[in-house]
N, C-alpha and C positions, 0 to 999 in steps of 0.2 A: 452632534452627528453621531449616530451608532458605529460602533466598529465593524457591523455586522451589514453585508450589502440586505436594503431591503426584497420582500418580493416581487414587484415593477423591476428592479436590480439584476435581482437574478436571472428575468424571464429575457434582457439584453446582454446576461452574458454569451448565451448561444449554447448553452447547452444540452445535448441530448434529449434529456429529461432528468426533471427532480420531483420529488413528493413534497410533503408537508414538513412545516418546521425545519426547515436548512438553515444552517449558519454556515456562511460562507465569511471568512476574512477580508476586508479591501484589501490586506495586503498579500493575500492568498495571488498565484497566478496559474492560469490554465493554458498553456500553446496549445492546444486541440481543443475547445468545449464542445465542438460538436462529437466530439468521440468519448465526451465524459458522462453518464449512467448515475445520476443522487438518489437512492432510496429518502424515505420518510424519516424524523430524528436524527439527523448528520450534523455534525458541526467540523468544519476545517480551520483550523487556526492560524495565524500572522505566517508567513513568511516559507509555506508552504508552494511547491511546484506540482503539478497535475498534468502529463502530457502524454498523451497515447490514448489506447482504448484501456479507458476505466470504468468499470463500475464497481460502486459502490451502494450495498446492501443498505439496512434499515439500521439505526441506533448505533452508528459509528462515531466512534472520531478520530481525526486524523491531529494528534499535538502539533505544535509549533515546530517548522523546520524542515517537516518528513518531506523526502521527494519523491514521489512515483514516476517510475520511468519507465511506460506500458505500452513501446511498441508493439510488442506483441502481446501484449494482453496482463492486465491488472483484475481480478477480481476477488473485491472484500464481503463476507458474509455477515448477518444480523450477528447485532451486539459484537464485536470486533474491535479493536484498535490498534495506531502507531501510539506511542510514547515519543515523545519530543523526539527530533533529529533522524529518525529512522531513515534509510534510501531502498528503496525497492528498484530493481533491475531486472527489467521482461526481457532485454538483450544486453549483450554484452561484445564490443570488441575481441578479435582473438590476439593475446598477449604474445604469441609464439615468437614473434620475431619475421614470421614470413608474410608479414602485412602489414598498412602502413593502418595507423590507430586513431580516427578523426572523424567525429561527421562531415567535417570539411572535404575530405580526399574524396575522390571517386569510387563509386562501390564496386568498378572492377581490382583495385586494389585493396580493399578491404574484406574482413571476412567476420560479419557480424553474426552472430549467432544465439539462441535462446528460447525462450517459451514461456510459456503463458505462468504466473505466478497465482497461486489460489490459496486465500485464506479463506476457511471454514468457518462454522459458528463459532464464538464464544474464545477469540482466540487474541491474545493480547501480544504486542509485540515491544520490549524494555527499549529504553534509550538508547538512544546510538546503536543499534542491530542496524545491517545491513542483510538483505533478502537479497539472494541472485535468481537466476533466471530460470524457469520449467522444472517447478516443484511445489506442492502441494502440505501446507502446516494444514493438517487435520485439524476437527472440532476440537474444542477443550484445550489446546493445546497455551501454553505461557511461556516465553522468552525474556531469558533473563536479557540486563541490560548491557549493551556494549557486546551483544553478538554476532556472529556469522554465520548466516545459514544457508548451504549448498545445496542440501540435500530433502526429503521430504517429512515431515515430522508426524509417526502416528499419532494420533486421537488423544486429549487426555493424559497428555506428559507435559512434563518441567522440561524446558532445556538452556540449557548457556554455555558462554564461551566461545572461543574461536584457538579451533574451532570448536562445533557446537557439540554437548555430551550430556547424558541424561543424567538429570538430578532427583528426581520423583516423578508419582503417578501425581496425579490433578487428583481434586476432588471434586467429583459429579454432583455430591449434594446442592449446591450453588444451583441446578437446575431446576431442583424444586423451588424457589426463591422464588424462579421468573413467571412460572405460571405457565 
C-alpha cells in the first residue's frame, strides 16, 4: 500500500479542488476539505491537520506535524513551505481574562478574533515556528526554527526567535535558478 492517498483517493476526499501531482498523507486529516484549495506539486506529510479555508499554491510542502488553523483564512504561495511541527493560527481566543477560552463555550461568551494569514512566494517557515493570526511573511522571506511570528515580515529577510528579529537580507540569486 502507498502512503500516499491515490488519485480515485483524493477525488473522495471532498476537496475543493487540487491539480496534479498531490501527495497527500493517509495520515494527514482535513475537518473541512470542502474549504481546502491544492495547487499542482504539493505534498502534505504524516500527521498533519488542515482545517478552515485553505489554499494552497503550486510546489509546496507542508512537513510532518504542521497544523493549519484557517478559520479565517490560510493562504500558502508557489514554492513555499512548513518545516516539521509548524502551527499556523487564522484565529485566536482572547486571553484577557474577560472571556471564557473554548470552542466548546458559546460564542456569546467568547471573543475569537484574527485574520487571514498570507505566505508569499518562495517563503520557507523552520521547525517548530508558530504563525498567529492577520499578517502577511512577504516573498523571499526564511524563518528560522522554533519561532514566533505576530507580526508581518518584509520581502527577502531572515528572521528568528520569539520573539521574532532580523538576522539578514535573503539572497535573490536563488531566483534565477527557478527559471
Amino acid at each position: 500500500m502507498n502512503s500516499f492517498y491515490s488519485h480515485k483517493e483524493l477525488n473522495n476526499l471532498g476537496l475543493r479542488s487540487f491539480g496534479d501531482n498531490v501527495l497527500i498523507s493517509r495520515f494527514a486529516q482535513f475537518y473541512t476539505p470542502e474549504t481546502v484549495s491544492i495547487g499542482s506539486n504539493v505534498r502534505i506529510d504524516d500527521f498533519c491537520i488542515l482545517s478552515g479555508d485553505i489554499t494552497l499554491k503550486s510546489n509546496i510542502h507542508i512537513s510532518a506535524y504542521c497544523a493549519l488553523f484557517g478559520k479565517m483564512g490560510i493562504e500558502i504561495d508557489d514554492y513555499s513551505g512548513l518545516s516539521p511541527r509548524c502551527t499556523m493560527f487564522s484565529a485566536s481566543d482572547d486571553f484577557s481574562g474577560d472571556f471564557l477560552i473554548s470552542p466548546m463555550a458559546p460564542s456569546k461568551y467568547t471573543n475569537v478574533q484574527g485574520g487571514k494569514i498570507i505566505l508569499q512566494r518562495y517563503v520557507q517557515i523552520g521547525a517548530g515556528s508558530i504563525v498567529m493570526p492577520d499578517l502577511t511573511i512577504e516573498e523571499g522571506v526564511a524563518v528560522g526554527a522554533m519561532s514566533f511570528v505576530r507580526k508581518t515580515i518584509p520581502a527577502w529577510q531572515i528572521y528568528a526567535g520569539n520573539p521574532i528579529k532580523f538576522v539578514k537580507t535573503r539572497n535573490k540569486g536563488l531566483l534565477s535558478k527557478i527559471g
